[in-house]
DRENPA-3360 file (N, C-alpha, C; in nm, 2 decimals, always signed):
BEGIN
1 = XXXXXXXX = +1.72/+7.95/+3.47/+1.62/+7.88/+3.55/+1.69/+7.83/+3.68 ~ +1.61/+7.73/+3.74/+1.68/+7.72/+3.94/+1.73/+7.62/+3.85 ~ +1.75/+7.52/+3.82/+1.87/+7.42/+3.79/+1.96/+7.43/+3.69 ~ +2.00/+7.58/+3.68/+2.13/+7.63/+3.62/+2.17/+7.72/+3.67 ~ +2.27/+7.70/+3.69/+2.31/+7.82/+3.70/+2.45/+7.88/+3.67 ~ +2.51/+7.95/+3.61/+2.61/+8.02/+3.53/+2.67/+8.13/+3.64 ~ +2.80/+8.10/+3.64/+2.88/+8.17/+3.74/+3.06/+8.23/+3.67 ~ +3.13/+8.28/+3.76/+3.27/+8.30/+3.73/+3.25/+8.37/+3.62;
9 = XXXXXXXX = +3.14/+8.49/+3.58/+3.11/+8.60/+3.49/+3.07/+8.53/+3.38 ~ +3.01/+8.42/+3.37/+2.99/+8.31/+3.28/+3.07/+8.17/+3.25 ~ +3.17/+8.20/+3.29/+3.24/+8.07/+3.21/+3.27/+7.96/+3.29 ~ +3.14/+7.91/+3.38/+3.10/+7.78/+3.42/+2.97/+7.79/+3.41 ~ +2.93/+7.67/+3.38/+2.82/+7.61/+3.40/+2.75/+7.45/+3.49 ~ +2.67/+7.49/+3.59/+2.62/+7.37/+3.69/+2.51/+7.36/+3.63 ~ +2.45/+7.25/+3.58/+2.34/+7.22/+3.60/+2.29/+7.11/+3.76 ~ +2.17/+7.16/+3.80/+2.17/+7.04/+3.94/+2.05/+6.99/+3.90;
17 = XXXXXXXX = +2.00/+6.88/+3.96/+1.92/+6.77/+3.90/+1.89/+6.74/+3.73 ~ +1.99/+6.72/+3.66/+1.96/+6.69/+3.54/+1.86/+6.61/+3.50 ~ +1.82/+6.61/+3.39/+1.69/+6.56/+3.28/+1.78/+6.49/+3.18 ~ +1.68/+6.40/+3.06/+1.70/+6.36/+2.97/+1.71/+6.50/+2.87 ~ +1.65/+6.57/+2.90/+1.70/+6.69/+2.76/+1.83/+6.81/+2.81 ~ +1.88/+6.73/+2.94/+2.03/+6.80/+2.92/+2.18/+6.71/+2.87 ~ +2.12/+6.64/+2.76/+2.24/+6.58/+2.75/+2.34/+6.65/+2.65 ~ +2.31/+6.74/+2.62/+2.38/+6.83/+2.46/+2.39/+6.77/+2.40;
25 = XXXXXXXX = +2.48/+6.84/+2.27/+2.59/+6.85/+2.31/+2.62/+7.03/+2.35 ~ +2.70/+7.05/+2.44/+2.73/+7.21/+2.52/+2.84/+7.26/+2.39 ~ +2.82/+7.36/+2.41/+2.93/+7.41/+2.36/+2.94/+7.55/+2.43 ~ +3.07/+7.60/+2.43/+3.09/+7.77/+2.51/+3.16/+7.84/+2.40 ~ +3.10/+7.97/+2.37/+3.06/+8.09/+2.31/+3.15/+8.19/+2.39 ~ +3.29/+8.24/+2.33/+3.36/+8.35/+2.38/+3.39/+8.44/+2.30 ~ +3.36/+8.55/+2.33/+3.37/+8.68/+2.25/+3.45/+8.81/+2.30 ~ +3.46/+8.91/+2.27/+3.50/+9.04/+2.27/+3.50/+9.11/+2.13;
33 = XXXXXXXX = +3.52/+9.29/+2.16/+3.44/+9.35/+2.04/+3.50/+9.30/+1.91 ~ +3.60/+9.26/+1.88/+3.66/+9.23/+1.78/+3.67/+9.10/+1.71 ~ +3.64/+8.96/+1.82/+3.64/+8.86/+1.78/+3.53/+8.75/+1.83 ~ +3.53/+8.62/+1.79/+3.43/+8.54/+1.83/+3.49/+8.38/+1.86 ~ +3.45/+8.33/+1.93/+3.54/+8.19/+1.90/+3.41/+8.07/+2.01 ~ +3.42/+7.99/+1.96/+3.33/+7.88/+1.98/+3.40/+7.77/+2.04 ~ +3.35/+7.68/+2.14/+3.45/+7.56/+2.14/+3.41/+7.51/+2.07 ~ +3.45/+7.35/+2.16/+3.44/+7.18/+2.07/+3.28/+7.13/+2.16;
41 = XXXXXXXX = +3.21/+7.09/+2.08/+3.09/+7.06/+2.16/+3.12/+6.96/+2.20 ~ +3.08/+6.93/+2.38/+3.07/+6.83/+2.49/+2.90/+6.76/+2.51 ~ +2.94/+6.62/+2.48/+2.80/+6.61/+2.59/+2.80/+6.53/+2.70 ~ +2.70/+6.56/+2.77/+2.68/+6.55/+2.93/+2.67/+6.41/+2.94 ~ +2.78/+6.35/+3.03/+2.79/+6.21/+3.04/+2.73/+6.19/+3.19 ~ +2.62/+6.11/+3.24/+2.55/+6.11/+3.35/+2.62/+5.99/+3.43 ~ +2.65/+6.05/+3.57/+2.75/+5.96/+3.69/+2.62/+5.91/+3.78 ~ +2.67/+5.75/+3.75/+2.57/+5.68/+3.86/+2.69/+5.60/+3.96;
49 = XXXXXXXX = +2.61/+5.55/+4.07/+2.70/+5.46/+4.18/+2.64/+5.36/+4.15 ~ +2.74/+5.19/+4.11/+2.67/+5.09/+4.05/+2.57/+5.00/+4.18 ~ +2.47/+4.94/+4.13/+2.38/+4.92/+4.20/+2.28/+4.96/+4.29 ~ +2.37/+5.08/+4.27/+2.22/+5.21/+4.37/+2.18/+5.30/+4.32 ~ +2.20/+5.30/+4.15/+2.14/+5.42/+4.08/+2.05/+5.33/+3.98 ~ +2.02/+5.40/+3.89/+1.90/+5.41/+3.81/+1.86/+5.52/+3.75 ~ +1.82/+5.53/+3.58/+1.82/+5.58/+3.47/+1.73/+5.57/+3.40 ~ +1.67/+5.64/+3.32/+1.60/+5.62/+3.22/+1.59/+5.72/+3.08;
57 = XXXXXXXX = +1.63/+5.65/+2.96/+1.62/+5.71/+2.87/+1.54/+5.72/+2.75 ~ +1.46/+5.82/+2.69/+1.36/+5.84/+2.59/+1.43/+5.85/+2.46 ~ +1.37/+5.82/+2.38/+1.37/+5.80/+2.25/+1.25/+5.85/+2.15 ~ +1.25/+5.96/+2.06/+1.15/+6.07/+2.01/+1.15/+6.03/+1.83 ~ +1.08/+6.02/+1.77/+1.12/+6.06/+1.62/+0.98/+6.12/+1.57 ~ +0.97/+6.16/+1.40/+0.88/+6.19/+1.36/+0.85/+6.06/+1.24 ~ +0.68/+6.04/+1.20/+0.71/+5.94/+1.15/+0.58/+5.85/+1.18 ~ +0.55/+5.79/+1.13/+0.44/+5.68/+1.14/+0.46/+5.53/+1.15;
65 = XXXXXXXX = +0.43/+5.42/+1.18/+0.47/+5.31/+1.24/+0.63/+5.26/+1.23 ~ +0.62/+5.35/+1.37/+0.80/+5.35/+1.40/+0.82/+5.21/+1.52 ~ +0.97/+5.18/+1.47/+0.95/+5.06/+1.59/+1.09/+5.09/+1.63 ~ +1.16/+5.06/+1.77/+1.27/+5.12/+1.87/+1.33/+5.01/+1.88 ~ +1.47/+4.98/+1.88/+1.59/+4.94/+1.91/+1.67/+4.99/+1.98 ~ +1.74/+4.95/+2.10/+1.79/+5.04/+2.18/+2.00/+4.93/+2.18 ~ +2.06/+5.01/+2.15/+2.18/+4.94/+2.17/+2.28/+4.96/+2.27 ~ +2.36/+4.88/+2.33/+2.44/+4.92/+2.44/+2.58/+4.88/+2.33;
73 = XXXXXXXX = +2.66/+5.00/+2.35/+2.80/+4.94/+2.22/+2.70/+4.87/+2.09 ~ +2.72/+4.78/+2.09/+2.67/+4.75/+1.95/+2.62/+4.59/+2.01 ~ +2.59/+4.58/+2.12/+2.49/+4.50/+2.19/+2.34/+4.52/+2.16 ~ +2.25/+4.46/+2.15/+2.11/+4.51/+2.16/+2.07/+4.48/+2.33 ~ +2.01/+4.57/+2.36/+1.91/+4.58/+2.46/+1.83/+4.53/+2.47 ~ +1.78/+4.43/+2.60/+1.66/+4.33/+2.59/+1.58/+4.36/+2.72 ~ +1.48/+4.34/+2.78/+1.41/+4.33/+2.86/+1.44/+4.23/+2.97 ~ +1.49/+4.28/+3.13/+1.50/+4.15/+3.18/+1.45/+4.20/+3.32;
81 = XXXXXXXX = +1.47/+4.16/+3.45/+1.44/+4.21/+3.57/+1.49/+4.34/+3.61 ~ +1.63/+4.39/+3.53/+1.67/+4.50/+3.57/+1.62/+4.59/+3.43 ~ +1.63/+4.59/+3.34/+1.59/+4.64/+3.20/+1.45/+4.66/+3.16 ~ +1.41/+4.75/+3.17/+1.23/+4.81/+3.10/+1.21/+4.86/+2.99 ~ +1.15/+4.81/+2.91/+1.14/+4.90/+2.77/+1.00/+4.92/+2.81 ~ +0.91/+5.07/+2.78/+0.78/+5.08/+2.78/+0.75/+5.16/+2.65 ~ +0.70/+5.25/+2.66/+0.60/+5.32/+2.53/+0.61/+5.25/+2.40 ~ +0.61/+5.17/+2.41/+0.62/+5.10/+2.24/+0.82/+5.03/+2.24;
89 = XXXXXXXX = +0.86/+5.05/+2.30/+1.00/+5.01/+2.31/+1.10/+5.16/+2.27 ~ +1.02/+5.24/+2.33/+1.08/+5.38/+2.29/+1.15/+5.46/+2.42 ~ +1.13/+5.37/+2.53/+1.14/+5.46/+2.66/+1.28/+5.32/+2.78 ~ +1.37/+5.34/+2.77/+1.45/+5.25/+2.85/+1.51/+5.29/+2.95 ~ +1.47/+5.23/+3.08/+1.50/+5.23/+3.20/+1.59/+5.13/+3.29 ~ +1.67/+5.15/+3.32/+1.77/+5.05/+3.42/+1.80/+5.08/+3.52 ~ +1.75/+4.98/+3.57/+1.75/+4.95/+3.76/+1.90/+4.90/+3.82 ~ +1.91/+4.99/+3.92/+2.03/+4.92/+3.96/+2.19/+4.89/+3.88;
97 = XXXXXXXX = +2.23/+5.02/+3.83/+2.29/+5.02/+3.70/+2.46/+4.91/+3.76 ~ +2.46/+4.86/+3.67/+2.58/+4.81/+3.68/+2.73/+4.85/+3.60 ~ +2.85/+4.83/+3.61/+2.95/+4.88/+3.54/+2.90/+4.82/+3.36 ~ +2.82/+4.71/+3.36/+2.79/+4.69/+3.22/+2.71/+4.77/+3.11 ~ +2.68/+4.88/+3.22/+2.57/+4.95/+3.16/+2.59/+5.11/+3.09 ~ +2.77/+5.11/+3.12/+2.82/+5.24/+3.09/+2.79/+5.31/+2.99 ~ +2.77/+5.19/+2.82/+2.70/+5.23/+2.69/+2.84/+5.26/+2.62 ~ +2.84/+5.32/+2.50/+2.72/+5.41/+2.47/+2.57/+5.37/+2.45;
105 = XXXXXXXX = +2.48/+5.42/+2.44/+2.38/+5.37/+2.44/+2.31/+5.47/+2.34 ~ +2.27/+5.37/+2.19/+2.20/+5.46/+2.08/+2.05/+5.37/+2.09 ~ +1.94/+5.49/+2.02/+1.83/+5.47/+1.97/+1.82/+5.41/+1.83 ~ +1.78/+5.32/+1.83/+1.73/+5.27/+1.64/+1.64/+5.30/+1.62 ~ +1.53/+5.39/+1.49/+1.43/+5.39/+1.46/+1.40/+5.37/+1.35 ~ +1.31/+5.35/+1.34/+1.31/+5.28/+1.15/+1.14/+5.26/+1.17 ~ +1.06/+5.26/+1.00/+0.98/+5.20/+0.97/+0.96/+5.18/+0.83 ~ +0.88/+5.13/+0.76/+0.89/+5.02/+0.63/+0.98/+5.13/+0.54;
113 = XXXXXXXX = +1.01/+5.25/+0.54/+1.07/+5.32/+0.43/+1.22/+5.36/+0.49 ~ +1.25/+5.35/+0.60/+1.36/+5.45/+0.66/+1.39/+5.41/+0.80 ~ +1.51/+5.46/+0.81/+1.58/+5.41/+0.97/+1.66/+5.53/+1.01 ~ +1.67/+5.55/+1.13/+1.79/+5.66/+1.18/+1.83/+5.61/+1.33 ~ +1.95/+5.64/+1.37/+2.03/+5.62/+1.49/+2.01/+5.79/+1.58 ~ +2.01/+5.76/+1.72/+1.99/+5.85/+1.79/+2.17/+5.87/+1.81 ~ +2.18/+6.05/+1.85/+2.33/+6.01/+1.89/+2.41/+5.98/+2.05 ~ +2.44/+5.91/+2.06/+2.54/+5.83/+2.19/+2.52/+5.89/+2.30;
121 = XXXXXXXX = +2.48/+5.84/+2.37/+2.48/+5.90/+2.57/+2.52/+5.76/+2.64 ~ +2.62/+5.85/+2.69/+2.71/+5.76/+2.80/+2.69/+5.76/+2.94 ~ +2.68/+5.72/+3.02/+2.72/+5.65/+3.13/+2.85/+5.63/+3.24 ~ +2.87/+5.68/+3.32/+3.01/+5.71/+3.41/+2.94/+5.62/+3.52 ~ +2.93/+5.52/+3.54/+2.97/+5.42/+3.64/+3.09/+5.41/+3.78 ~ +3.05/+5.49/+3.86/+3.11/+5.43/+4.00/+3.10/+5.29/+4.05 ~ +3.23/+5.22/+4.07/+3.21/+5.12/+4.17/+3.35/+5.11/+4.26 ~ +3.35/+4.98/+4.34/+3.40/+5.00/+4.45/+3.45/+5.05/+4.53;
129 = XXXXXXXX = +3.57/+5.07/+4.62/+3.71/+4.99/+4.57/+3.66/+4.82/+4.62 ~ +3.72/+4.75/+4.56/+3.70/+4.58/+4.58/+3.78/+4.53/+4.55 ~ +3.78/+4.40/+4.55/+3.92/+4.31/+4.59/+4.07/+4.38/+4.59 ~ +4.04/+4.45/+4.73/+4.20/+4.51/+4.75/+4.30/+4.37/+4.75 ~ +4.44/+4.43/+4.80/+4.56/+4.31/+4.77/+4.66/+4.40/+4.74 ~ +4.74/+4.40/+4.92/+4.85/+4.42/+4.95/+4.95/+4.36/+4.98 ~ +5.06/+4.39/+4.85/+5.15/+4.32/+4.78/+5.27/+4.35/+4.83 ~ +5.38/+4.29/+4.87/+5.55/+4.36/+4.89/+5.61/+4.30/+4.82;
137 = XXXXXXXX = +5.72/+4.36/+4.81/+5.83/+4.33/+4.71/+5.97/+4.43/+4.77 ~ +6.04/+4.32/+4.79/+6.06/+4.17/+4.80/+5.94/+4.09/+4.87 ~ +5.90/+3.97/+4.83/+5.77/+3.91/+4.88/+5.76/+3.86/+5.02 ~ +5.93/+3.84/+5.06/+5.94/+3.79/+5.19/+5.89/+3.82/+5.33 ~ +5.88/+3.79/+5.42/+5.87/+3.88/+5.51/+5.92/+3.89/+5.62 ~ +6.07/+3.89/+5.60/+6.18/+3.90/+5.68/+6.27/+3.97/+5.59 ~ +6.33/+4.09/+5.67/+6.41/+4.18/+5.63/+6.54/+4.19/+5.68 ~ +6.69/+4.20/+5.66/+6.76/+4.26/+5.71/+6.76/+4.44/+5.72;
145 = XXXXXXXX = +6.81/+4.47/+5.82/+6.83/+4.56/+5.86/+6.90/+4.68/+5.73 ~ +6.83/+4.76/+5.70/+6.93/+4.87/+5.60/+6.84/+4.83/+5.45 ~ +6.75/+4.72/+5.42/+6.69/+4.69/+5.29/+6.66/+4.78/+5.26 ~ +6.55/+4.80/+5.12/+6.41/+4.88/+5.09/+6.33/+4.73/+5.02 ~ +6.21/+4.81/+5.07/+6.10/+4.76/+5.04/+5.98/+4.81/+4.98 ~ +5.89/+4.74/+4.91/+5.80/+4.84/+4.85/+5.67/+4.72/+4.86 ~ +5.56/+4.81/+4.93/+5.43/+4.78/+4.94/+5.33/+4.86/+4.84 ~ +5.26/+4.80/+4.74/+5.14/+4.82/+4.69/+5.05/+4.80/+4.75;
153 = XXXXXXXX = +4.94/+4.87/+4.70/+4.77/+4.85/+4.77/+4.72/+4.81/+4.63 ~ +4.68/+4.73/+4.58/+4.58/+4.72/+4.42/+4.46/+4.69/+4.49 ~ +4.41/+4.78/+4.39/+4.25/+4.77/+4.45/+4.13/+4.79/+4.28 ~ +4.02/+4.73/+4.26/+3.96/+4.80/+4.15/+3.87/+4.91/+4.24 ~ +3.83/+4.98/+4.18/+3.78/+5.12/+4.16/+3.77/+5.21/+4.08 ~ +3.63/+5.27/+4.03/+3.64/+5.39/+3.97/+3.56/+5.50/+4.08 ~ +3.56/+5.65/+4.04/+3.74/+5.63/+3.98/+3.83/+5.61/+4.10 ~ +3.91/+5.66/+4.06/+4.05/+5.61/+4.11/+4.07/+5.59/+4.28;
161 = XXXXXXXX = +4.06/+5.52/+4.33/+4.08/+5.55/+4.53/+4.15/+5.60/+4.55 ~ +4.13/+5.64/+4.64/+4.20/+5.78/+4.79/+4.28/+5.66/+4.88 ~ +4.40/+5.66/+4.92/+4.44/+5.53/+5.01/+4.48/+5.60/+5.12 ~ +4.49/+5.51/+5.23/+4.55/+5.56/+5.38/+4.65/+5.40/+5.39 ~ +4.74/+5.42/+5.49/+4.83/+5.33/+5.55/+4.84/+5.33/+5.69 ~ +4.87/+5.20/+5.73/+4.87/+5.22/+5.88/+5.00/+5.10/+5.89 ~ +5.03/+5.10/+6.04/+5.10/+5.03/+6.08/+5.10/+4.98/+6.20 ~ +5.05/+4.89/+6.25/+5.00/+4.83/+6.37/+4.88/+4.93/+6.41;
169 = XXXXXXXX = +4.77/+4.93/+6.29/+4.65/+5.03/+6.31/+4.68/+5.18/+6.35 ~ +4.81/+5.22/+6.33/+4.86/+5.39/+6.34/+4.85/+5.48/+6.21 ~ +4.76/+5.55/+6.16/+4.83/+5.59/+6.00/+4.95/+5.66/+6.01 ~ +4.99/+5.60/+5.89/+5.07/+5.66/+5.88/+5.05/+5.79/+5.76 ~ +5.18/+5.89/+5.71/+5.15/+6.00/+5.63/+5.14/+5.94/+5.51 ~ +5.20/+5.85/+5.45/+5.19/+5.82/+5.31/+5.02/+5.83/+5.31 ~ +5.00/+5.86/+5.13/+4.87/+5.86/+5.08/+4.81/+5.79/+4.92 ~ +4.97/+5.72/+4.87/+4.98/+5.70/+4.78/+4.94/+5.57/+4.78;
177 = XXXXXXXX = +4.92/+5.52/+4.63/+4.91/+5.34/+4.64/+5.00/+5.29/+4.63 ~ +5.10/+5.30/+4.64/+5.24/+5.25/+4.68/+5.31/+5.34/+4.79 ~ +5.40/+5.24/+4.86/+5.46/+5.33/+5.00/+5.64/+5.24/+4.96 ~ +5.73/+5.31/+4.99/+5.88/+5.22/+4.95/+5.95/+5.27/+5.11 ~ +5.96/+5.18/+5.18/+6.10/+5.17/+5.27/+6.17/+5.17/+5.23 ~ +6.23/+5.29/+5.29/+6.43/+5.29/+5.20/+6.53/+5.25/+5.35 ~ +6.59/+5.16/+5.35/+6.67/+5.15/+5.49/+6.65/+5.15/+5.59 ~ +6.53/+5.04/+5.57/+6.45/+5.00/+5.70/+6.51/+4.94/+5.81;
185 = XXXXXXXX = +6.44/+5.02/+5.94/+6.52/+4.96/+6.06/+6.41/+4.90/+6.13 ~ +6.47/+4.81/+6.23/+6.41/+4.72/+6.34/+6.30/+4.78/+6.41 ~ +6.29/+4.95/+6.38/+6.13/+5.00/+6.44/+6.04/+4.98/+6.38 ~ +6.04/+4.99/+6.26/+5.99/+4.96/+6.13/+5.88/+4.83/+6.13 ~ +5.94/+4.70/+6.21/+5.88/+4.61/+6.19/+5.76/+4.64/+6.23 ~ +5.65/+4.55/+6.17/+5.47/+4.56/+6.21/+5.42/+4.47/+6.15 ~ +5.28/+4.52/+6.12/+5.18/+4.46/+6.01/+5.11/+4.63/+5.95 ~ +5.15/+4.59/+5.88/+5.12/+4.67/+5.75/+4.94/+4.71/+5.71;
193 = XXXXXXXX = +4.93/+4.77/+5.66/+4.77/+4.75/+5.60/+4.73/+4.86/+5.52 ~ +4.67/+4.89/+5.43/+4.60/+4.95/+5.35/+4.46/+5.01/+5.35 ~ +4.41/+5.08/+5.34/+4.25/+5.14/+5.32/+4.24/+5.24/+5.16 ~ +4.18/+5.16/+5.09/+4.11/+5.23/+4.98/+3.96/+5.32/+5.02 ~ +3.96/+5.43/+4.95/+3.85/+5.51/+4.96/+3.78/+5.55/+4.81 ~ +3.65/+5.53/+4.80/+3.61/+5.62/+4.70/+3.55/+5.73/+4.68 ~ +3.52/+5.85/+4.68/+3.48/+5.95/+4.65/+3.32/+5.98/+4.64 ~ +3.33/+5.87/+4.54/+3.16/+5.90/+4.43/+3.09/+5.73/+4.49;
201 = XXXXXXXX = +3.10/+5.65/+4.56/+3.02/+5.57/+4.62/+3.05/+5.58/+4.76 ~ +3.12/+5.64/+4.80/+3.15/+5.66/+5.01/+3.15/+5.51/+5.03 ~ +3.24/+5.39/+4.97/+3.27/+5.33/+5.03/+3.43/+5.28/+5.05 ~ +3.43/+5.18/+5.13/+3.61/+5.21/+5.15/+3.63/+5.04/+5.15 ~ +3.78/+5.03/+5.18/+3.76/+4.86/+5.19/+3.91/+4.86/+5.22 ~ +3.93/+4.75/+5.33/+4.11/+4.76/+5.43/+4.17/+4.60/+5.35 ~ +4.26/+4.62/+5.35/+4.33/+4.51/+5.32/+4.37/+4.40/+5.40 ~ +4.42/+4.28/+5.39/+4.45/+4.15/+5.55/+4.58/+4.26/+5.55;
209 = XXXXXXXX = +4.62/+4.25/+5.69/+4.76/+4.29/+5.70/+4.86/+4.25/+5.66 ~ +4.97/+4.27/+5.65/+5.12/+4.18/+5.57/+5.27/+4.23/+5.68 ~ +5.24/+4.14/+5.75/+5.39/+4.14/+5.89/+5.50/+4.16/+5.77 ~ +5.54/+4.29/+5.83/+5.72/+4.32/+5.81/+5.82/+4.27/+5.91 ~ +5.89/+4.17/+5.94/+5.97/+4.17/+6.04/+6.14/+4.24/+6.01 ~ +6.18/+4.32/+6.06/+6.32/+4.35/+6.03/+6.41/+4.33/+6.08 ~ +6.49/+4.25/+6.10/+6.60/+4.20/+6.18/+6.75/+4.25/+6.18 ~ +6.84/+4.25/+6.29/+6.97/+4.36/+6.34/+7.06/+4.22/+6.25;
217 = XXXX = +7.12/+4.28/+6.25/+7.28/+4.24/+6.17/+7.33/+4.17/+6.30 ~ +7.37/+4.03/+6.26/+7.42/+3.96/+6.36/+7.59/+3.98/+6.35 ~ +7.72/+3.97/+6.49/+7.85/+3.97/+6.49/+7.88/+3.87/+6.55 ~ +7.98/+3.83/+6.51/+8.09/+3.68/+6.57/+8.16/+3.74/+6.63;
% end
């Protein structure tokens, strides 16, 4: 169908605009004349950006006066300004998803004779990067001449940030969340700074700067 599509002679699969009935679990089917082999079934864990996405999941059984429990981990689910339960408490929707909302998230269903659990769909939650905090070590910030030094960027983020560095607003080539001066000289000195990036929310966030000063070896 147009939101699949199977490529690399089969052995990928895209789905684009996903549904509630693609959550599998997948599994991939490899063959030749002689043999057969199956994998490990996967299921589709759906990626939101926190606070600008939104979800909604159905809940089905067979069965006559059935009533719905919806659990987050082993939290129950309640109704609030961001949280909707409709069709009878069978249908759950969240606005504005937040990193709390990752799950897993099971169905309860039950009525006067019998109960069953729906199985787990998860949640991949993007957020920041936020409260960056660029750290040196040694903490000082005055150098003699010939030291090393090592600057961190800590930042939260999922997933992981992309970083840049600068030095009196120049980037520099590092790309890592740590940068180490080894035998630092008097050009060296600046203010330092940091940029985290994220991927999956296109947002970024720079650090306060942190002056390196490096000073020459004084002679009598």
């Amino acid at each position: 169908i147009d939101r699949v599509q199977l490529t690399d002679g089969g052995s990928s699969l895209t789905i684009i605009t996903v549904t509630r009935s693609d959550q599998g679990p997948f599994r991939c089917r490899v063959s030749n004349p002689v043999s057969i082999g199956t994998s490990d079934p996967v299921n589709l864990i759906i990626n939101l950006v926190e606070f600008s996405g939104s979800v909604s999941l159905s809940c089905s059984a067979s069965g006559s006066s059935l009533s719905f429990l919806w659990l987050n981990g082993s939290s129950e689910v309640t109704a609030s300004d961001r949280v909707q339960l409709t069709d009878g408490g069978s249908s759950l929707t969240i606005i504005n998803v937040t990193r709390s909302d990752q799950g897993p998230f099971r169905c309860l269903v039950s009525n006067p004779v019998s109960i069953g659990t729906s199985d787990p769909v998860n949640l991949s939650i993007s957020y920041g990067p936020e409260n960056i905090n660029l750290i040196l070590s040694p903490s000082q910030g005055y150098f003699a001449v010939g030291s090393d030094i090592s600057l961190t960027c800590s930042v939260g983020s999922r997933p992981s940030a992309q970083f840049k560095w600068f030095l009196n607003g120049d980037q520099l080539r590092d790309t890592g969340s740590e940068v180490r001066l080894m035998n630092v000289q008097m050009s060296q000195s600046g203010n330092y700074s940091c940029q985290a990036f994220n991927s999956k929310t296109l947002r970024s966030q720079t650090s306060q700067p942190s002056a390196i000063t490096v000073l020459g070896k004084c002679f009598y």
